[in-house]
C-alpha positions as CSV (number, residue, x, y, z in Angstrom):
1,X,19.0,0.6,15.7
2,X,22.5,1.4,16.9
3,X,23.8,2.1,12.7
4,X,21.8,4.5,11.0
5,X,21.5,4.2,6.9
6,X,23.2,7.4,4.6
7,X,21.6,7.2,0.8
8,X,23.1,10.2,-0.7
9,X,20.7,12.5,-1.9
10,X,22.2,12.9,-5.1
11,X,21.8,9.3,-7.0
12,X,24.9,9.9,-9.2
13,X,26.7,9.6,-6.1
14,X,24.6,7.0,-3.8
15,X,25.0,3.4,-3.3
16,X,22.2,1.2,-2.5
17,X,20.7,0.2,0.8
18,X,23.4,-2.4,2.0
19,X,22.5,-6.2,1.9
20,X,22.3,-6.1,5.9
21,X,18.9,-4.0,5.5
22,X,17.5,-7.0,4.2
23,X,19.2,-9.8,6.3
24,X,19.2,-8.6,10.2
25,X,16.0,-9.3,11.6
26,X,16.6,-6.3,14.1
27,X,16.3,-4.2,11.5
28,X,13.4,-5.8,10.1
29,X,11.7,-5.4,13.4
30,X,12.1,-1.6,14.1
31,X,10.6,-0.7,10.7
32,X,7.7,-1.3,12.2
33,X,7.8,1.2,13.9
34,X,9.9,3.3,11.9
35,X,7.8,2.7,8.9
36,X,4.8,1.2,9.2
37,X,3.1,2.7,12.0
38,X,3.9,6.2,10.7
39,X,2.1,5.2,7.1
40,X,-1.5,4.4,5.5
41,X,-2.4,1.2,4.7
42,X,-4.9,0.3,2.1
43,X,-7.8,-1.8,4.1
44,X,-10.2,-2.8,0.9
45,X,-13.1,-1.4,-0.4
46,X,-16.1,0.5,1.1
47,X,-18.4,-2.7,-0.3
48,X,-17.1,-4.9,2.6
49,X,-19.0,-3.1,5.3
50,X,-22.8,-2.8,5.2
51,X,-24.8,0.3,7.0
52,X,-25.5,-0.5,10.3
53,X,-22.6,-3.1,10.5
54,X,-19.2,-3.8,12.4
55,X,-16.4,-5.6,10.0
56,X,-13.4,-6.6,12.3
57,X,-10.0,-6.8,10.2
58,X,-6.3,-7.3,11.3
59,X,-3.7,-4.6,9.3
60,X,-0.6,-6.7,8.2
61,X,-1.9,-9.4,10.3
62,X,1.6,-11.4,11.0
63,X,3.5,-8.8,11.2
64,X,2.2,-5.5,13.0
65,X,-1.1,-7.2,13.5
66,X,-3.1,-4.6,14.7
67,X,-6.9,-5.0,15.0
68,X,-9.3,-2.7,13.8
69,X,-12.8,-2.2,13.3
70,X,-14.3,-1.0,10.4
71,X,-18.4,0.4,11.8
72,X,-20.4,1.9,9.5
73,X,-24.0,4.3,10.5
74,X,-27.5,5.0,8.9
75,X,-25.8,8.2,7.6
76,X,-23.4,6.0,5.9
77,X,-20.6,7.3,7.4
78,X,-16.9,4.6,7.7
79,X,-15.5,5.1,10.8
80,X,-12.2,3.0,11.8
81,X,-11.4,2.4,15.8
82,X,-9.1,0.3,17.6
83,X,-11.0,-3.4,18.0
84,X,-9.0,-3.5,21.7
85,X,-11.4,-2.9,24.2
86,X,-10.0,0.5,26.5
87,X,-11.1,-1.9,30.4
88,X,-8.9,-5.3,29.8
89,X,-7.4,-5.2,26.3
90,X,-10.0,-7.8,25.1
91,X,-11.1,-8.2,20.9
92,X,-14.3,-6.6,20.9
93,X,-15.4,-8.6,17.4
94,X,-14.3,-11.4,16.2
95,X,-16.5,-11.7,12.8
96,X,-18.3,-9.2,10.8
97,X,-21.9,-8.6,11.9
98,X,-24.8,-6.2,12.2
99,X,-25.2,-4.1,15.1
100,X,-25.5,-0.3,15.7
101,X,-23.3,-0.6,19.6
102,X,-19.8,-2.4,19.8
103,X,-20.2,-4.1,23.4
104,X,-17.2,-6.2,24.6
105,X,-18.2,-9.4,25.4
106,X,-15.5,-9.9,28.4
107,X,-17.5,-7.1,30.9
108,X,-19.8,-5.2,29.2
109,X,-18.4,-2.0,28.1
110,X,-20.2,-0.5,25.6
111,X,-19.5,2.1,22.8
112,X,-21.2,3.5,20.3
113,X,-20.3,2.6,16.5
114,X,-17.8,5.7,16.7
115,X,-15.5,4.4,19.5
116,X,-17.3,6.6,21.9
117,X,-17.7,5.2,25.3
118,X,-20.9,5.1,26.9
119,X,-21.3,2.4,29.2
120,X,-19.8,0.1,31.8
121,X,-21.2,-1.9,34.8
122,X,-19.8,-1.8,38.3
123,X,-17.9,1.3,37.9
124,X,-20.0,3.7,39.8
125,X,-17.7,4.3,42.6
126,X,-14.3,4.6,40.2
127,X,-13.2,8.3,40.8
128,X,-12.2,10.0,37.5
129,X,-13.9,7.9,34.9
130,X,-14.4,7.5,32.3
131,X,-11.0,9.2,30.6
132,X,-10.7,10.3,26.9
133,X,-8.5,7.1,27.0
134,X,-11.4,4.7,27.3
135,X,-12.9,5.6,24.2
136,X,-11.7,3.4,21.3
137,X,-8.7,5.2,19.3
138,X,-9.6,6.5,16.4
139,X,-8.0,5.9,13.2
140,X,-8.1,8.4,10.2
141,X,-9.8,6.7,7.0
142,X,-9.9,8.2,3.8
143,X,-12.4,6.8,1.4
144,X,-11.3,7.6,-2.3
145,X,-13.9,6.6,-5.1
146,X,-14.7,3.3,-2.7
147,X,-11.0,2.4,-2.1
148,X,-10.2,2.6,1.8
149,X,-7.1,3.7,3.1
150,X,-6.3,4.0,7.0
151,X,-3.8,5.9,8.8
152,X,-2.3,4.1,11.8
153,X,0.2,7.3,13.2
154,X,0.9,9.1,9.6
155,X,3.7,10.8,9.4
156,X,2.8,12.4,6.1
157,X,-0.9,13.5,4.4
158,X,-2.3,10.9,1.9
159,X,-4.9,13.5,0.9
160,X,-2.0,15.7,-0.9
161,X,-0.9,12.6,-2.3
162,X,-4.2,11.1,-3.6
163,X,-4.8,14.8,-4.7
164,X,-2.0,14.8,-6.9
165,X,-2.9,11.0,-8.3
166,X,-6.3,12.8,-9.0
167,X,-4.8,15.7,-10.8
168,X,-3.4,13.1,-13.7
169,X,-5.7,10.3,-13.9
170,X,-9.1,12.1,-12.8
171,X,-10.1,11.8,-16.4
172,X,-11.1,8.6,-15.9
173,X,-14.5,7.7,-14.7
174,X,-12.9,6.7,-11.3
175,X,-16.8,6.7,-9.9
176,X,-18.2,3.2,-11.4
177,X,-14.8,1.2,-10.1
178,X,-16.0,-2.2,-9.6
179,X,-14.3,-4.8,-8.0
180,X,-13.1,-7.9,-10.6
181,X,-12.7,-11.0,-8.5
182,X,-12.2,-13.0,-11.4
183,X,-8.9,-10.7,-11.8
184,X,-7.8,-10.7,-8.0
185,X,-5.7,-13.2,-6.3
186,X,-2.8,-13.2,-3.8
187,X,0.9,-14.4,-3.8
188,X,3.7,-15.2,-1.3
189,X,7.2,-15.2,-2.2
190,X,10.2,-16.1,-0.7
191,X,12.0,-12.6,-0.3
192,X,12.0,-9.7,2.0
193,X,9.5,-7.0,1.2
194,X,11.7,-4.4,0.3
195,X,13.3,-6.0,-2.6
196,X,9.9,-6.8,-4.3
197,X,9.3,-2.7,-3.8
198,X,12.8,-2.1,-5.3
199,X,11.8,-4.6,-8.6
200,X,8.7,-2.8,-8.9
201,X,10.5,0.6,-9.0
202,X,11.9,0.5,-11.8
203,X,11.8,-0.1,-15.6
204,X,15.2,-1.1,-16.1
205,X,14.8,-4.8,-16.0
206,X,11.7,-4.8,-18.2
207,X,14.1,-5.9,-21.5
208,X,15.8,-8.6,-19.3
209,X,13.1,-10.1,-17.8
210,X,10.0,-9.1,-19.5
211,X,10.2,-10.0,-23.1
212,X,6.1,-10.0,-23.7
213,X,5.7,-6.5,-21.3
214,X,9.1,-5.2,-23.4
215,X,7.1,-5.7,-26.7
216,X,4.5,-3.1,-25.9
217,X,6.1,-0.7,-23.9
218,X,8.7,1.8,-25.5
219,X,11.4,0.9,-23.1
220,X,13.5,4.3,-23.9
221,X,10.5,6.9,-23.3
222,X,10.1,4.8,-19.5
223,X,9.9,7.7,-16.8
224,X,10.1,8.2,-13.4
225,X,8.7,11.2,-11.5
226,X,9.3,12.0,-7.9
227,X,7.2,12.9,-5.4
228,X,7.2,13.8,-1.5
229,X,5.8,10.6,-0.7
230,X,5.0,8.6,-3.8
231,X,6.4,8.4,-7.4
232,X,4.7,7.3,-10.7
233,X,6.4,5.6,-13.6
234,X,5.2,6.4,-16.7
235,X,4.5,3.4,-19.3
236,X,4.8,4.7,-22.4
237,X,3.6,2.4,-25.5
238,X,5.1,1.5,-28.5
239,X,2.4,1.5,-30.7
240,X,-0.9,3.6,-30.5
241,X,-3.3,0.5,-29.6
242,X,-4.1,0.3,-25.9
243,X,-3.4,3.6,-24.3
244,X,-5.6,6.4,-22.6
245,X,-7.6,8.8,-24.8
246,X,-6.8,12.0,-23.0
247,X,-8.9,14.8,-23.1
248,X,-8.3,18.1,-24.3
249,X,-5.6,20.3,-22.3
250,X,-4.4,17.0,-20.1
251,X,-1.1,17.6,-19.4
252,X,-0.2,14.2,-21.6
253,X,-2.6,15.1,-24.2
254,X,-0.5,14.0,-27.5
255,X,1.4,11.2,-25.7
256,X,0.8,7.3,-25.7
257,X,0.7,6.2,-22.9
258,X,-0.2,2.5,-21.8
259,X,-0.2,3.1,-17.8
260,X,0.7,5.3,-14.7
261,X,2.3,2.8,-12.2
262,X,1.8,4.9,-8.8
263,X,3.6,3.4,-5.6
264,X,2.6,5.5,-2.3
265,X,5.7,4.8,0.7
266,X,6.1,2.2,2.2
267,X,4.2,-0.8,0.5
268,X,1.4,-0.1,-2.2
269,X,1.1,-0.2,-5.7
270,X,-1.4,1.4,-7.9
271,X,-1.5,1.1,-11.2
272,X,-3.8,2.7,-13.6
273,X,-4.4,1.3,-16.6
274,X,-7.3,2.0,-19.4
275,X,-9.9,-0.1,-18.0
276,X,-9.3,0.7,-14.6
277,X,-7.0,0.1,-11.8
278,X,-4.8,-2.7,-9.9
279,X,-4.7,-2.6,-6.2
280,X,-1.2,-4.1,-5.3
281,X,-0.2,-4.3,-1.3
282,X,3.2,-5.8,0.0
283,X,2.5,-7.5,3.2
284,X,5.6,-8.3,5.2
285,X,5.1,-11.8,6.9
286,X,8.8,-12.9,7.4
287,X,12.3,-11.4,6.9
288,X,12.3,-13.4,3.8
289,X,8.8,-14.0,3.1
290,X,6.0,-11.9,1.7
291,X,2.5,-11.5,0.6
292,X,1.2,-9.8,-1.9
293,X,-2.2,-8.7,-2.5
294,X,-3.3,-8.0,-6.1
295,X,-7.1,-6.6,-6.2
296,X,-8.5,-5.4,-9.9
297,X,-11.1,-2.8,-9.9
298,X,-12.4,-2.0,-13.6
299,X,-14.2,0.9,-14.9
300,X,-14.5,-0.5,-18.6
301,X,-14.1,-4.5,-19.1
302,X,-13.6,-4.3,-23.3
303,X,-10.6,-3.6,-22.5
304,X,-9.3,-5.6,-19.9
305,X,-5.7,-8.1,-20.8
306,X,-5.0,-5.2,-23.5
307,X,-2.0,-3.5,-24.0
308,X,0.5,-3.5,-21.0
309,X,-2.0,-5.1,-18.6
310,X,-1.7,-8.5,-20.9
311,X,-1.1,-11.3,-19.0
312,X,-0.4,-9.7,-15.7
313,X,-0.4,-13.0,-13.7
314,X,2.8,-14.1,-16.4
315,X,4.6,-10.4,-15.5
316,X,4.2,-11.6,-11.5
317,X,5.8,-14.8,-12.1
318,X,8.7,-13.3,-13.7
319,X,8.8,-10.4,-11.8
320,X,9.0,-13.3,-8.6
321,X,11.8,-15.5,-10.0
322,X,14.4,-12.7,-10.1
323,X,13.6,-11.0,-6.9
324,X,13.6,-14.8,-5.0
325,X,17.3,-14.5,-7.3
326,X,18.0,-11.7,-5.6
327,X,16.8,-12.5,-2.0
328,X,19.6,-15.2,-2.7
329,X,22.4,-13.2,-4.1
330,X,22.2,-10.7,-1.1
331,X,23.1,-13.6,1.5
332,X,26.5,-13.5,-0.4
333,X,29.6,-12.5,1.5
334,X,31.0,-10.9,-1.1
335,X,28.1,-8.6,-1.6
336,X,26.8,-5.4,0.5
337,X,25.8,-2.4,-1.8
338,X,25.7,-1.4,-5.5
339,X,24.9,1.9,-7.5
340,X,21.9,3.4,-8.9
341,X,21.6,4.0,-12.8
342,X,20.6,7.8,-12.5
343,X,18.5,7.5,-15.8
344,X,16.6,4.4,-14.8
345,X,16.9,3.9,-11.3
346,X,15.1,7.2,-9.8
347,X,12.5,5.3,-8.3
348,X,14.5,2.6,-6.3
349,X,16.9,5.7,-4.7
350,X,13.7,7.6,-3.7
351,X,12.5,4.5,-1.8
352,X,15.9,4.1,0.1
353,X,16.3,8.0,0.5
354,X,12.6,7.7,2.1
355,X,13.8,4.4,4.2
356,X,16.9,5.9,5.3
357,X,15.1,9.0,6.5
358,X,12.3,7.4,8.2
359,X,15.1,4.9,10.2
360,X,17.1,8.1,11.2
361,X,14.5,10.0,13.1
362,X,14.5,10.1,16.8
């Protein structure tokens, strides 16, 4: 990228990623491998692969695309490798499927269900094989209570973040998470990535475009706290009903609170709510097009659509109309930054200070 991005560090000063961020598909390439590629992705859940099994799955399939096998052993152990076999470059699986080998069907290398290699015919006479390279690479997985994450090249730890997640909402009986189908569903919108992130970083629009939402959360206590590589925005209630029932010596003992909304750099959203907690990924597909990948995993149904979880599905749909507004208003030629509201707008600057300093590295 021959322009690098400057976000001051101090928001009373900054101005805004510029409108080209989100319009030159140059740029929109190299974060790829500015962004993505150094960052965890959230895969699913541990229920999806069965002991003894292979579960091939593509990460941001349309946009980085990368194959990767999920195996899992009698010991119950996850294991994530590359799904490219190391001889031609061929897909090793194509569907989920028992098996306790991953054998490419192209030539007959074989590996074991860790990416080891182990076998290949015909290659008796090859001097200097096999290599560490023809094992499969191996990706790092973290499975937190059931939820999978998996680093591609990670640039950060997402143990320290997780960790820190823990440290607030580790109350909650995180252990019997359950996966709501009923309550999970995907969306596309027309509008780059990004800008969906930026909506969902801050509170400041709630009153404008969320009159229901605005009703039950106490719009002047909203908070943002910032982290290394995450933030969490408080949701604050306005009445008593609906909130967490903290435990002695929690650090928000006395408060109510109706929800932690967590987002972890670049593209995930998890928000924590009394009855469990919503999985939300942002899936690049197109400049101006994106996925997104809501997945409800509930501890305690009575209280599901409570509180500031009602009518989620109606908070998406506005939440859509004004950043397709915005993914409009940016083409403008009379547009190219603005400036951050340092009381409300904490979470959108440490996105673009985190964006800015992951484009600017060598």
């Amino acid at each position: 990228m021959s322009n690098k991005i400057f976000i001051d560090s101090d928001i009373a000063k900054a101005e805004t990623l510029p409108a080209s961020f989100y319009k030159n598909s140059e740029t929109f390439e190299i974060l790829k491998e500015k962004l993505f590629l150094k960052s965890w992705q959230w895969i699913g859940d541990q229920s999806i692969i069965e002991k003894n099994s292979a579960y091939p799955l593509t990460i941001l399939d349309n946009y980085l695309t990368e194959p990767v096998l999920l195996t899992r052993s009698n010991g119950d152990k996850i294991n994530c490798v590359s799904n490219v076999c190391s001889h031609r470059g061929n897909i090793l699986i194509d569907e989920p499927c028992k098996t306790k080998k991953i054998v490419c069907k192209y030539h007959g290398r074989r590996f074991n269900n860790e990416g080891k290699f182990e076998y290949m015919p015909e290659f008796d006479k090859t001097i200097g094989f096999p290599r560490e390279c023809d094992n499969l690479h191996n990706f790092p997985l973290i499975n937190w209570y059931g939820l999978l994450f998996v680093g591609l090249n990670p640039s950060f730890d997402l143990i320290n973040v997780l960790n820190k997640i823990e440290d607030r909402v580790g109350f909650l009986p995180l252990n019997k998470l359950c996966i709501k189908e009923s309550l999970s569903k995907n969306y596309e919108i027309n509008a780059h990535w990004a800008l969906y992130c930026d909506n969902y970083l801050e509170g400041f629009h709630v009153p404008f475009v969320h009159k229901d939402l605005d009703q039950v959360l106490d719009y002047e206590n909203y908070d943002a706290e910032i982290y290394d590589y995450f933030n969490l925005q408080v949701g604050y209630a306005s009445s008593e009903d609906d909130c967490f029932i903290f435990p002695k010596g929690h650090i928000d003992s006395g408060k109510k609170i109706a929800a932690y909304y967590y987002w972890v750099f670049p593209n995930l959203m998890l928000n924590v709510y009394p009855w469990g907690i919503s999985v939300n990924l942002v899936k690049p597909q197109k400049m101006s097009h994106t996925k997104i990948i809501f997945r409800s995993y509930v501890f305690d149904e009575s209280k599901l659509n409570l509180g500031a979880s009602r009518n989620l599905d109606k908070v998406e749909m506005e939440d859509e109309y004004v950043v397709q507004n915005v993914q409009k208003g940016i083409s403008s030629s009379f547009y190219n930054t603005g400036r951050f509201s340092p009381s409300k707008e904490k979470g959108v600057h440490h996105f673009h200070n985190l964006i800015s300093t992951f484009i600017n590295k060598q």
